[in-house]
Jmol script that loads the backbone (N, CA, C; Angstrom):
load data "model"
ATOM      1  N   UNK A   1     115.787 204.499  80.257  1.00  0.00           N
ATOM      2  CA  UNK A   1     115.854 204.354  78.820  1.00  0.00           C
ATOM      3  C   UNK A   1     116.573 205.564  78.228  1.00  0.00           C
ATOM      4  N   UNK A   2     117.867 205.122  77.600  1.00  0.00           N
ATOM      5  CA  UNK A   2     118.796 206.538  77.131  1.00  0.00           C
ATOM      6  C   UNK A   2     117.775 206.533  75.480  1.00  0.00           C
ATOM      7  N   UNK A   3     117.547 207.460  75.144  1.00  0.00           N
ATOM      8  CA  UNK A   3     116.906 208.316  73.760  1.00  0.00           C
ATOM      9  C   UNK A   3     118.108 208.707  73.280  1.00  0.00           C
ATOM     10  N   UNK A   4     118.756 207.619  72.429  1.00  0.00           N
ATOM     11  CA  UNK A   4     119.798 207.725  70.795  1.00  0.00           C
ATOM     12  C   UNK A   4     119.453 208.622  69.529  1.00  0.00           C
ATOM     13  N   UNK A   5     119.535 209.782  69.387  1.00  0.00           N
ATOM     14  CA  UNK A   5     119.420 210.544  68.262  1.00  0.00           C
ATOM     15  C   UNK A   5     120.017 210.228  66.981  1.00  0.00           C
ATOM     16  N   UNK A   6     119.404 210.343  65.589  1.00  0.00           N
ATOM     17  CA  UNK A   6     119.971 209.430  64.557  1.00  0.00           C
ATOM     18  C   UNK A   6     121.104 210.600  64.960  1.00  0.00           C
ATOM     19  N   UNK A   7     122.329 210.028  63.918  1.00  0.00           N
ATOM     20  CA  UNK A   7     123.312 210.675  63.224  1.00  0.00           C
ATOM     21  C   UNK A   7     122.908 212.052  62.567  1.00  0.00           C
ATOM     22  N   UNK A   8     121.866 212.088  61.875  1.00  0.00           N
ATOM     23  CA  UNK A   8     121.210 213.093  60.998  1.00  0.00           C
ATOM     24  C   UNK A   8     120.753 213.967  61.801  1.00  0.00           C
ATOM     25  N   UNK A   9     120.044 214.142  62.805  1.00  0.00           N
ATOM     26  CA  UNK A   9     119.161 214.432  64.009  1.00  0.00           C
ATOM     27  C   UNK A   9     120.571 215.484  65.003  1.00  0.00           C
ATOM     28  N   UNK A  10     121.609 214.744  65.481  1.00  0.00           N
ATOM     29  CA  UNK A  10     122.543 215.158  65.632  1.00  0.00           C
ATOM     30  C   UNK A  10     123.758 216.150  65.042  1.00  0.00           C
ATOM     31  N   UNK A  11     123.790 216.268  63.734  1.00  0.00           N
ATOM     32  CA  UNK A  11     124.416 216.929  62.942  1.00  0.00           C
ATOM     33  C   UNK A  11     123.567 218.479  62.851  1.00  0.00           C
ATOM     34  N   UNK A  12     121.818 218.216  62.496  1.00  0.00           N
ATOM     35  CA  UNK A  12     121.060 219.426  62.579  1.00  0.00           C
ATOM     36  C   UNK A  12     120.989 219.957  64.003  1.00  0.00           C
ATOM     37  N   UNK A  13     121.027 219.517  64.746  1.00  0.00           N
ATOM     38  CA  UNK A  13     121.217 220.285  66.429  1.00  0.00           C
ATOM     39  C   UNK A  13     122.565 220.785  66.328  1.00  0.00           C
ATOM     40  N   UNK A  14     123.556 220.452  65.883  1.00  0.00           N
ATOM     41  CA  UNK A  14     124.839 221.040  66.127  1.00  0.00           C
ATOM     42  C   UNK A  14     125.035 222.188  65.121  1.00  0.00           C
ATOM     43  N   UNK A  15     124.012 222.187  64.368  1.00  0.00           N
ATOM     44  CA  UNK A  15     124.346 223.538  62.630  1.00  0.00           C
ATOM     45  C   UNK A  15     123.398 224.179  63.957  1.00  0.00           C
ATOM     46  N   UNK A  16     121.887 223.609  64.304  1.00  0.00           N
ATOM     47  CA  UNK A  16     121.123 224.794  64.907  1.00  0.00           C
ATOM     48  C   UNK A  16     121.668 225.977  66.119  1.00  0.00           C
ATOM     49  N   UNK A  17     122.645 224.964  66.511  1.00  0.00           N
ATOM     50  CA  UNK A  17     123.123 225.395  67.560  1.00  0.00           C
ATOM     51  C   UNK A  17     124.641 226.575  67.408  1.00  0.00           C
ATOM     52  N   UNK A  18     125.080 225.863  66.371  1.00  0.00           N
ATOM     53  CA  UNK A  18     126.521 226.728  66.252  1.00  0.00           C
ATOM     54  C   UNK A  18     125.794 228.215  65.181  1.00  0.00           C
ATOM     55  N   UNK A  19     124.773 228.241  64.426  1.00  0.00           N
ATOM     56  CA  UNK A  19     124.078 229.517  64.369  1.00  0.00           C
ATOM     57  C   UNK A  19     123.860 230.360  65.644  1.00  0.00           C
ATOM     58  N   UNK A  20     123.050 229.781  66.126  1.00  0.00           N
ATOM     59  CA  UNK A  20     122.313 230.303  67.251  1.00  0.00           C
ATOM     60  C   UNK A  20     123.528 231.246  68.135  1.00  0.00           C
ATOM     61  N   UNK A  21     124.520 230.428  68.725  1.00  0.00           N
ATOM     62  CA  UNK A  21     125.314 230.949  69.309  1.00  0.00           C
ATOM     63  C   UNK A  21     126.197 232.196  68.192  1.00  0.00           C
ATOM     64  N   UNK A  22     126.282 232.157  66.980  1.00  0.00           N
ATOM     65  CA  UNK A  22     127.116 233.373  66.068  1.00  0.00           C
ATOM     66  C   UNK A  22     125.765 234.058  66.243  1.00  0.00           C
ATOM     67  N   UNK A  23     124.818 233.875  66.597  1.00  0.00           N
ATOM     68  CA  UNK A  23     124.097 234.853  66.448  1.00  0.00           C
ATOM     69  C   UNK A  23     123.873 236.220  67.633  1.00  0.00           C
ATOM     70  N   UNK A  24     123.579 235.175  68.747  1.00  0.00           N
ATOM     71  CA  UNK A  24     123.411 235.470  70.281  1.00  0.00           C
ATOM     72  C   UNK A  24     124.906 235.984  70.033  1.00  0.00           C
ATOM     73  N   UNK A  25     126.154 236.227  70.062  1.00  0.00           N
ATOM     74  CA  UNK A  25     127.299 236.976  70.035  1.00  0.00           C
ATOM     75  C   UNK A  25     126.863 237.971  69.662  1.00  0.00           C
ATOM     76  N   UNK A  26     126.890 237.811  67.932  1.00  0.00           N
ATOM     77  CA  UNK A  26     126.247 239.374  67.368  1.00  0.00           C
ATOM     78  C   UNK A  26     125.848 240.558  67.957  1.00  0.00           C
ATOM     79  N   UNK A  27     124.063 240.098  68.290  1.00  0.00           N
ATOM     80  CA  UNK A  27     123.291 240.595  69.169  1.00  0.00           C
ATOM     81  C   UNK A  27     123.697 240.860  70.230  1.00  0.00           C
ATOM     82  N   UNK A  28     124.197 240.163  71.079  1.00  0.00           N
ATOM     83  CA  UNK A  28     124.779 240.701  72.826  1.00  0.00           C
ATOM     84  C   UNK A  28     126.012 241.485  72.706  1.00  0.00           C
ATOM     85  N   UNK A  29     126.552 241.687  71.473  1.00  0.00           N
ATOM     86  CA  UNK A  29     128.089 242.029  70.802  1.00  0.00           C
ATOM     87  C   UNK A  29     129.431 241.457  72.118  1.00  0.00           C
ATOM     88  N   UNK A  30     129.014 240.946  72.756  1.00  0.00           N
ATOM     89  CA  UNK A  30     130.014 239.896  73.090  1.00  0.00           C
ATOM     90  C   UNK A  30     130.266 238.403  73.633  1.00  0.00           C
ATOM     91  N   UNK A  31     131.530 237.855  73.111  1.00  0.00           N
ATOM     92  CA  UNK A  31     131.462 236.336  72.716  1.00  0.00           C
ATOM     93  C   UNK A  31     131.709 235.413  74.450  1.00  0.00           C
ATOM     94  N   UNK A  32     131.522 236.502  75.539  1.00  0.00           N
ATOM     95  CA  UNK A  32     131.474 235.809  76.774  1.00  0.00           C
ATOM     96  C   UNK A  32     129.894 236.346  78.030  1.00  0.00           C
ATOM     97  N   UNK A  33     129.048 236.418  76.765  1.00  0.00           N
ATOM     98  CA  UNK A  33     128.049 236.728  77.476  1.00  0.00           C
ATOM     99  C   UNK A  33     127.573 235.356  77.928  1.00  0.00           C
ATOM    100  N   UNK A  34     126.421 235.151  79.078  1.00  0.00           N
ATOM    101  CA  UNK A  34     126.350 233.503  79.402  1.00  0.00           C
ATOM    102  C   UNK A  34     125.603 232.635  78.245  1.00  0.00           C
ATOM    103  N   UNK A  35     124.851 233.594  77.579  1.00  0.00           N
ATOM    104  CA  UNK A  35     123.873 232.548  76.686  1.00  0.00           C
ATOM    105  C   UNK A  35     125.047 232.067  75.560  1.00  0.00           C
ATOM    106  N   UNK A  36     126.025 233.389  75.086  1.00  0.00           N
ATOM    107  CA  UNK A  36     126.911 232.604  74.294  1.00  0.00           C
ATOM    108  C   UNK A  36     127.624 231.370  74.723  1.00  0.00           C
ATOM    109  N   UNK A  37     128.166 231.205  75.880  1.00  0.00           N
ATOM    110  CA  UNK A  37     129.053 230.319  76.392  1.00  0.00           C
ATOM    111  C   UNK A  37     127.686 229.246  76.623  1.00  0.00           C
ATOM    112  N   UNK A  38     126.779 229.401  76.807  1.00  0.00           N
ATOM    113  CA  UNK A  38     125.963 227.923  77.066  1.00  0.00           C
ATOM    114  C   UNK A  38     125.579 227.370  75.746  1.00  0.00           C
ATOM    115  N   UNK A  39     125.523 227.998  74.852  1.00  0.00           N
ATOM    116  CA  UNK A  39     125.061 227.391  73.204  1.00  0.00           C
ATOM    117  C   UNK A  39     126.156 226.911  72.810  1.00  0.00           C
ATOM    118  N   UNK A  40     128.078 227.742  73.071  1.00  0.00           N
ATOM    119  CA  UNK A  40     128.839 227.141  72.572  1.00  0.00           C
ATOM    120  C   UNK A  40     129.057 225.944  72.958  1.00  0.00           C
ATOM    121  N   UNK A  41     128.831 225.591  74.595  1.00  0.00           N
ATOM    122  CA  UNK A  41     129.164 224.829  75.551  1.00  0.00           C
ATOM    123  C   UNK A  41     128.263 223.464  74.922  1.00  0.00           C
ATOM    124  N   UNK A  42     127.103 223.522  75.017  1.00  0.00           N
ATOM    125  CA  UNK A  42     125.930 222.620  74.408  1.00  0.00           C
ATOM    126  C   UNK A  42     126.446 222.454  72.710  1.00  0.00           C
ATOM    127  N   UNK A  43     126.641 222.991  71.960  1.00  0.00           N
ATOM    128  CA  UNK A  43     126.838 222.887  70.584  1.00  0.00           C
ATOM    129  C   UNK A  43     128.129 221.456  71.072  1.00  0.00           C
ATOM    130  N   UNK A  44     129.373 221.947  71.290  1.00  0.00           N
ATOM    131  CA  UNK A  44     130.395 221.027  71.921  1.00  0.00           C
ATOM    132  C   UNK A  44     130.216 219.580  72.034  1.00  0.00           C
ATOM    133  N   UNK A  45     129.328 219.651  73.317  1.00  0.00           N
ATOM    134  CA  UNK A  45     128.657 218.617  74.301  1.00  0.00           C
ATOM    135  C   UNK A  45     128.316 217.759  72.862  1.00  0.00           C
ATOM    136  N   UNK A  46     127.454 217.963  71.980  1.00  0.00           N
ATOM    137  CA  UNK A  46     126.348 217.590  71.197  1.00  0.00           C
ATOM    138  C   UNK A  46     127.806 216.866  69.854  1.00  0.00           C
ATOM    139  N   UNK A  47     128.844 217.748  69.536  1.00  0.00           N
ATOM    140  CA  UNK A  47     129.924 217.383  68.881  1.00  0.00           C
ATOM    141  C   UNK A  47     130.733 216.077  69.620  1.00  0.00           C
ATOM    142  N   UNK A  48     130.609 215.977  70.679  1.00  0.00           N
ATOM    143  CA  UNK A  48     131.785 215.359  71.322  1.00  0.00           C
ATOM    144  C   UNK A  48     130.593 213.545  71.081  1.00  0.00           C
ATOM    145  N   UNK A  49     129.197 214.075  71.780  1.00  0.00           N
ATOM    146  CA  UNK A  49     128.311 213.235  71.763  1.00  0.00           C
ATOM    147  C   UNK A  49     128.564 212.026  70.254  1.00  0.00           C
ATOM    148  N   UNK A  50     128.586 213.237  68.856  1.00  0.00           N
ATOM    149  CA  UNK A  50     128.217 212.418  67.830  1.00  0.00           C
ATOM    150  C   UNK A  50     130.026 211.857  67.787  1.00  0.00           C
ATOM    151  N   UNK A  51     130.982 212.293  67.844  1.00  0.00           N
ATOM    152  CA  UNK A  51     131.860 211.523  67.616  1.00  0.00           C
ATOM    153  C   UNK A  51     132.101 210.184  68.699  1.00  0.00           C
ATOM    154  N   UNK A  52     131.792 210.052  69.738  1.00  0.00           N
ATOM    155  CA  UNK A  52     131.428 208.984  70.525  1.00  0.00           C
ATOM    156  C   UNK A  52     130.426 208.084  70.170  1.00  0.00           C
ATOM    157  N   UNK A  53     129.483 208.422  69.257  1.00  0.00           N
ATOM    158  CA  UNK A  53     128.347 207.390  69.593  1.00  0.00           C
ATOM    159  C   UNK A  53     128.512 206.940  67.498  1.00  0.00           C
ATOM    160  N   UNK A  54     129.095 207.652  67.111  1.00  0.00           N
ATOM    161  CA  UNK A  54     128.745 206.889  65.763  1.00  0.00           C
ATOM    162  C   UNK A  54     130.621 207.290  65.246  1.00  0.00           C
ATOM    163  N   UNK A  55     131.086 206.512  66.020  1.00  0.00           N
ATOM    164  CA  UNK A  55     132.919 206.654  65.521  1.00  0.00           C
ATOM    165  C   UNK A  55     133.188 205.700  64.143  1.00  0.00           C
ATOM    166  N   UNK A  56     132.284 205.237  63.532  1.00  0.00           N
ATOM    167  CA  UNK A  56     132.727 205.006  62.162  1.00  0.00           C
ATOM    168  C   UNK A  56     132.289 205.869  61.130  1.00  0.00           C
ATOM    169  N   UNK A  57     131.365 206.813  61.493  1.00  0.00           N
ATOM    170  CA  UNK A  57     130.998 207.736  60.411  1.00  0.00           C
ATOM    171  C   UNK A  57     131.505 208.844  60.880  1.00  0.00           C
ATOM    172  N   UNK A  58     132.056 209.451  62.177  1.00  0.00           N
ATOM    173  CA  UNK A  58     132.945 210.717  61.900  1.00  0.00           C
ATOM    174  C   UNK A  58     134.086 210.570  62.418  1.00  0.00           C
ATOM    175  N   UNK A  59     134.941 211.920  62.024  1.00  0.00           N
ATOM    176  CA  UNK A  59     136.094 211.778  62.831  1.00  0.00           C
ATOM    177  C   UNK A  59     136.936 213.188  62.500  1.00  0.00           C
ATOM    178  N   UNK A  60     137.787 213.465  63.066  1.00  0.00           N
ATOM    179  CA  UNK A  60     138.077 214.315  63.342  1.00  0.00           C
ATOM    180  C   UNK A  60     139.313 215.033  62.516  1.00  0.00           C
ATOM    181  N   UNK A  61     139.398 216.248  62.011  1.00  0.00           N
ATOM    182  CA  UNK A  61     140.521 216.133  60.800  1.00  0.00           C
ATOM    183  C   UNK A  61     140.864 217.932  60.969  1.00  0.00           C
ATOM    184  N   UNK A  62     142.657 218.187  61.345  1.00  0.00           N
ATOM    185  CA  UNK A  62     142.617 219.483  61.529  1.00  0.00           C
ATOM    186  C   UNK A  62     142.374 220.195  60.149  1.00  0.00           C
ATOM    187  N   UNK A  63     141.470 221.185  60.009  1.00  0.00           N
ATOM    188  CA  UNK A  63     141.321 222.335  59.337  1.00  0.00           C
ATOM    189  C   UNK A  63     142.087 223.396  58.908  1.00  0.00           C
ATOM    190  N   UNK A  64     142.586 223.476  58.110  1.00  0.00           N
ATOM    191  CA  UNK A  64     143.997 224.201  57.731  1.00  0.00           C
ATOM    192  C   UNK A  64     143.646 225.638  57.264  1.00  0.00           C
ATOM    193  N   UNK A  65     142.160 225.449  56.230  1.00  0.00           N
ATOM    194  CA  UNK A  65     142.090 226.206  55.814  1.00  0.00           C
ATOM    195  C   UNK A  65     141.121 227.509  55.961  1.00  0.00           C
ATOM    196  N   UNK A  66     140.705 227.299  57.542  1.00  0.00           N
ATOM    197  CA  UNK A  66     139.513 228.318  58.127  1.00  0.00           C
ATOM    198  C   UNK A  66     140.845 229.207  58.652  1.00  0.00           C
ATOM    199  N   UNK A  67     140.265 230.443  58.534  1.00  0.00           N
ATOM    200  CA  UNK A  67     141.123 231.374  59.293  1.00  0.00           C
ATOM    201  C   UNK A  67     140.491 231.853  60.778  1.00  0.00           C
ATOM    202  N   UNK A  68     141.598 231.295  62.036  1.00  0.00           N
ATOM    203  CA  UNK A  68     141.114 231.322  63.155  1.00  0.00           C
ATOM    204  C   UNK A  68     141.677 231.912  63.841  1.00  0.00           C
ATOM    205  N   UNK A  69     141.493 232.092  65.314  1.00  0.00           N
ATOM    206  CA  UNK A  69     142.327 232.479  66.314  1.00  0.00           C
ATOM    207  C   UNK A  69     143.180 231.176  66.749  1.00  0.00           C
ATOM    208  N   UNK A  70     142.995 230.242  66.655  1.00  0.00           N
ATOM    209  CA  UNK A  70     143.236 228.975  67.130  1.00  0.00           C
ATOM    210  C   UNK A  70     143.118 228.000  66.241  1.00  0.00           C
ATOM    211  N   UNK A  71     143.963 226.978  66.645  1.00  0.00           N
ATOM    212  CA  UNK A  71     143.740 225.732  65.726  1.00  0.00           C
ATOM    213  C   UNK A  71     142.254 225.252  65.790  1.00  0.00           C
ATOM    214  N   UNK A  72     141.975 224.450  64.813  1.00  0.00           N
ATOM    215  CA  UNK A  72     140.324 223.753  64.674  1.00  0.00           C
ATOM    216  C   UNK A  72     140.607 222.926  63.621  1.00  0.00           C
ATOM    217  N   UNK A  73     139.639 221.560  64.635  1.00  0.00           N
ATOM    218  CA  UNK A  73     139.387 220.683  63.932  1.00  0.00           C
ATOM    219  C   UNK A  73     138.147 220.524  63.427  1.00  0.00           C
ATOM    220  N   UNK A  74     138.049 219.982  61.837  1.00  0.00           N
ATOM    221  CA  UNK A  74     136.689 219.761  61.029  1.00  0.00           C
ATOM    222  C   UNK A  74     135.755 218.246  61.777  1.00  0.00           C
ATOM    223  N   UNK A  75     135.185 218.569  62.304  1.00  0.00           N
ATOM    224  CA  UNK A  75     133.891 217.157  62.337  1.00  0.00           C
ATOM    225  C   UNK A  75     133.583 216.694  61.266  1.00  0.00           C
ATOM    226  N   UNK A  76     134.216 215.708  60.680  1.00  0.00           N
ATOM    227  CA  UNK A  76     133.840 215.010  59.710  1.00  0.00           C
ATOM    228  C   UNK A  76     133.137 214.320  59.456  1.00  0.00           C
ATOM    229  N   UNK A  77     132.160 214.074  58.184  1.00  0.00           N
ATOM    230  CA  UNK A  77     130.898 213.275  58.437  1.00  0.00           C
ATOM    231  C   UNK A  77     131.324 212.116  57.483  1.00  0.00           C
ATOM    232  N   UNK A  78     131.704 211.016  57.217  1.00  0.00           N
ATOM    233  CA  UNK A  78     131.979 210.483  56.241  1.00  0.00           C
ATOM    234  C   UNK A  78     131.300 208.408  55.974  1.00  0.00           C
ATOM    235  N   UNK A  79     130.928 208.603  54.839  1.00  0.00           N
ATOM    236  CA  UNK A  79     130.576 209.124  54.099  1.00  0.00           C
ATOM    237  C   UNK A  79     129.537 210.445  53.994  1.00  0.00           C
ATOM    238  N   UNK A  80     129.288 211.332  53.448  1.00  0.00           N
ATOM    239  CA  UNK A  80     128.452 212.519  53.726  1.00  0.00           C
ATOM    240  C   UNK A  80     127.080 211.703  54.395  1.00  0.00           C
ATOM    241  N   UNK A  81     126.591 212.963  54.626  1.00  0.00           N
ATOM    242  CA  UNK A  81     124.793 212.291  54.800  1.00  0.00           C
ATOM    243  C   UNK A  81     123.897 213.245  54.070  1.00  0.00           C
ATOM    244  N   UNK A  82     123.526 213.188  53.154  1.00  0.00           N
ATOM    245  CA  UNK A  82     122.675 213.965  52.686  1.00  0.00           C
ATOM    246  C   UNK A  82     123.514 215.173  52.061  1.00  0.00           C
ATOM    247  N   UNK A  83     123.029 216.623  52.628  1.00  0.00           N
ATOM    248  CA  UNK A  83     123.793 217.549  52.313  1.00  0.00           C
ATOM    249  C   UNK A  83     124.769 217.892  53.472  1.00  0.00           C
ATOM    250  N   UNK A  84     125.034 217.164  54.218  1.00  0.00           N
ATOM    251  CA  UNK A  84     125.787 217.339  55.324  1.00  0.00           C
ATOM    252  C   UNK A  84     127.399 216.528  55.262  1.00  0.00           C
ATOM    253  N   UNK A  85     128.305 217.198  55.108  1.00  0.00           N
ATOM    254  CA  UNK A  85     129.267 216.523  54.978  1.00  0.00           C
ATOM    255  C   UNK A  85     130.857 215.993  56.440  1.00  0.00           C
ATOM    256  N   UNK A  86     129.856 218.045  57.355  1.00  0.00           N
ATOM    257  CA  UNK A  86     130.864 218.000  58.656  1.00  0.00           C
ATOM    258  C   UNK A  86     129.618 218.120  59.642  1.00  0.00           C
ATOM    259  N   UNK A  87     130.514 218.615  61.130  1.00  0.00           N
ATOM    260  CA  UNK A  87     129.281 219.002  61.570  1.00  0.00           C
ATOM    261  C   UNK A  87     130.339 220.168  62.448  1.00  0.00           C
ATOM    262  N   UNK A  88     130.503 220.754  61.728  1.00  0.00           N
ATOM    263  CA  UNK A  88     131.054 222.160  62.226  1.00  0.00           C
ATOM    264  C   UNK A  88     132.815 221.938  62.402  1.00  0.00           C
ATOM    265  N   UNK A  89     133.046 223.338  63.503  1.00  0.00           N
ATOM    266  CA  UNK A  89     134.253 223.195  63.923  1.00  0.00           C
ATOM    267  C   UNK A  89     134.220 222.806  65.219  1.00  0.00           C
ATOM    268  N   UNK A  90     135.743 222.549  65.611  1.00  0.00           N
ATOM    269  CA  UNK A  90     135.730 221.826  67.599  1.00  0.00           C
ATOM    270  C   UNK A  90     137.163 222.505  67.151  1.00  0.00           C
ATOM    271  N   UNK A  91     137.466 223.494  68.278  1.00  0.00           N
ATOM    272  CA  UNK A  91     138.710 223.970  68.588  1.00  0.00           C
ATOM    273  C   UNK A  91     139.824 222.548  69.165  1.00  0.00           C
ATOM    274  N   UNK A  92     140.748 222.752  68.482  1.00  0.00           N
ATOM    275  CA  UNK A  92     141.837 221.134  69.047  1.00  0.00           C
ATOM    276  C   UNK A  92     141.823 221.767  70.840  1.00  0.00           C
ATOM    277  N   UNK A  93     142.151 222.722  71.227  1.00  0.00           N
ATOM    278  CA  UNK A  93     142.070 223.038  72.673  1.00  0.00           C
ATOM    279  C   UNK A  93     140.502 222.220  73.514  1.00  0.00           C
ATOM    280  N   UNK A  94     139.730 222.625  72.569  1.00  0.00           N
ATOM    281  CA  UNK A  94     138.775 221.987  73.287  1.00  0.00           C
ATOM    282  C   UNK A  94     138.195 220.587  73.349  1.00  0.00           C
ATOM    283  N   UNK A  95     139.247 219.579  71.888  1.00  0.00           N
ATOM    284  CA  UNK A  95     138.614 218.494  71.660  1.00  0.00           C
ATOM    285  C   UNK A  95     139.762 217.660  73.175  1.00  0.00           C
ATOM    286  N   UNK A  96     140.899 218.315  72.945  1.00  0.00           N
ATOM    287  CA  UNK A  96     142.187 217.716  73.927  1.00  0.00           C
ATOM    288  C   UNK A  96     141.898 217.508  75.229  1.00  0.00           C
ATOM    289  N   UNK A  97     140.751 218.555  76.173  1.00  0.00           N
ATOM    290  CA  UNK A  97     140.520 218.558  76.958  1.00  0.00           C
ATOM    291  C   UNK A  97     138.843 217.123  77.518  1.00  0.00           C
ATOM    292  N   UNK A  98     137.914 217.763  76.151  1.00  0.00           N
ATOM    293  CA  UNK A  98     137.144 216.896  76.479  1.00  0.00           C
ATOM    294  C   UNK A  98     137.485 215.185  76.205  1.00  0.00           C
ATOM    295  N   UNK A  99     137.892 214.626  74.957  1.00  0.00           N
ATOM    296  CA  UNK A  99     137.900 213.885  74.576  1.00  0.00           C
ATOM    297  C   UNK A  99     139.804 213.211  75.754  1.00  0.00           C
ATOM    298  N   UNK A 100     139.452 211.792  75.564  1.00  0.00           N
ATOM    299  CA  UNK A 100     140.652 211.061  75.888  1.00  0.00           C
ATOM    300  C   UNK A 100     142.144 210.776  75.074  1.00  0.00           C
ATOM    301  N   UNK A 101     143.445 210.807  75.674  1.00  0.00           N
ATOM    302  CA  UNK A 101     144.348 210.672  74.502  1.00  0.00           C
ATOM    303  C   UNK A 101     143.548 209.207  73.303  1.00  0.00           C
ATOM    304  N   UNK A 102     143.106 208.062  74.101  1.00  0.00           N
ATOM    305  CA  UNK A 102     142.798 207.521  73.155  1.00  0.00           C
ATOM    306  C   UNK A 102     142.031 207.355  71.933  1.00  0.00           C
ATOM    307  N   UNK A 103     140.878 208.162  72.711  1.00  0.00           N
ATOM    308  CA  UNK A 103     139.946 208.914  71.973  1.00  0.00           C
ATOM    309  C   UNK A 103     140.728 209.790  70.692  1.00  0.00           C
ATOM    310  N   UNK A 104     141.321 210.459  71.367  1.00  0.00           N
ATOM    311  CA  UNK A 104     141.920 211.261  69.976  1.00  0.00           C
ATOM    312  C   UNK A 104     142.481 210.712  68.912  1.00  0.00           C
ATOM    313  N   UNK A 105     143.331 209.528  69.680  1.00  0.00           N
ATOM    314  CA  UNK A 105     144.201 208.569  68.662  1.00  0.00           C
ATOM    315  C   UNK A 105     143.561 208.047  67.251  1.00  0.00           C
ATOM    316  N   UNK A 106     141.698 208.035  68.187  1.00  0.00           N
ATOM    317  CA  UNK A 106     141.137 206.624  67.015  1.00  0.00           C
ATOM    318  C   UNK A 106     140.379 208.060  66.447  1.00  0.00           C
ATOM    319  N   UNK A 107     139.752 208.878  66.640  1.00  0.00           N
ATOM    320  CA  UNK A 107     139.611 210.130  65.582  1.00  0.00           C
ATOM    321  C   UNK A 107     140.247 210.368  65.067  1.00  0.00           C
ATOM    322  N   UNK A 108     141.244 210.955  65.436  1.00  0.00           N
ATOM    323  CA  UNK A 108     141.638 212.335  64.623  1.00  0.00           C
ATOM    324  C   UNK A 108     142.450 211.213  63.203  1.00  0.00           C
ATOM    325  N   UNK A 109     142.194 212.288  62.001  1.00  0.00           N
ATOM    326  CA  UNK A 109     142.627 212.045  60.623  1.00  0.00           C
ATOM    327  C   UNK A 109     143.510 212.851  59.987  1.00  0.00           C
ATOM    328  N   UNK A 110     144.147 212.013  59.016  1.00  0.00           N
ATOM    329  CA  UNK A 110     144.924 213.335  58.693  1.00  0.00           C
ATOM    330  C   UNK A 110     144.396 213.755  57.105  1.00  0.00           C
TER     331      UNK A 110
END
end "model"
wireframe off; spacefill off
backbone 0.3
color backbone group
């Protein structure tokens, strides 16, 4: 029996998680200590999860206006849910790798 997390349920694991990990950086003061890379890694996992399992309410849209090292795409929540409108960032390096060209095709927005 697979255990389906709402949409809502999913969005708060991915805020809990993408804290957690800016935090654990902070504190360890660096961004390749293992706990960082397993929260970023899991935060990801948990991103890639909600755009697979509920592809009419998000999708994927590059971010122009965060200042990064790298390109990033916004997790889009749409229509919002509550007070939740994204569910973070997903580096395009990392959505390219996990996700399928087709996959990307039917996400990504402009």
């Amino acid at each position: 029996m697979v255990i389906q997390p709402t949409l809502e349920e999913l969005i708060e694991q991915i805020f809990a998680l993408n804290q957690a990990w800016k935090q654990a950086s902070n504190v360890l003061l660096t961004p390749n200590a293992g706990l960082v890379i397993s929260l970023k890694e899991l935060k990801t996992t948990l991103q890639i999860r909600l755009l697979r399992s509920y592809p009419t309410r998000a999708y994927l849209q590059i971010d122009a206006e965060t200042e990064s090292e790298e390109p990033l795409y916004g997790v889009i929540i749409s229509p919002p849910l509550g007070k939740y409108s994204n569910a973070a960032h997903l580096p395009v390096r990392v959505a390219q790798t996990r996700l399928t060209p087709t996959e990307l095709t039917q996400l990504v927005r402009n």
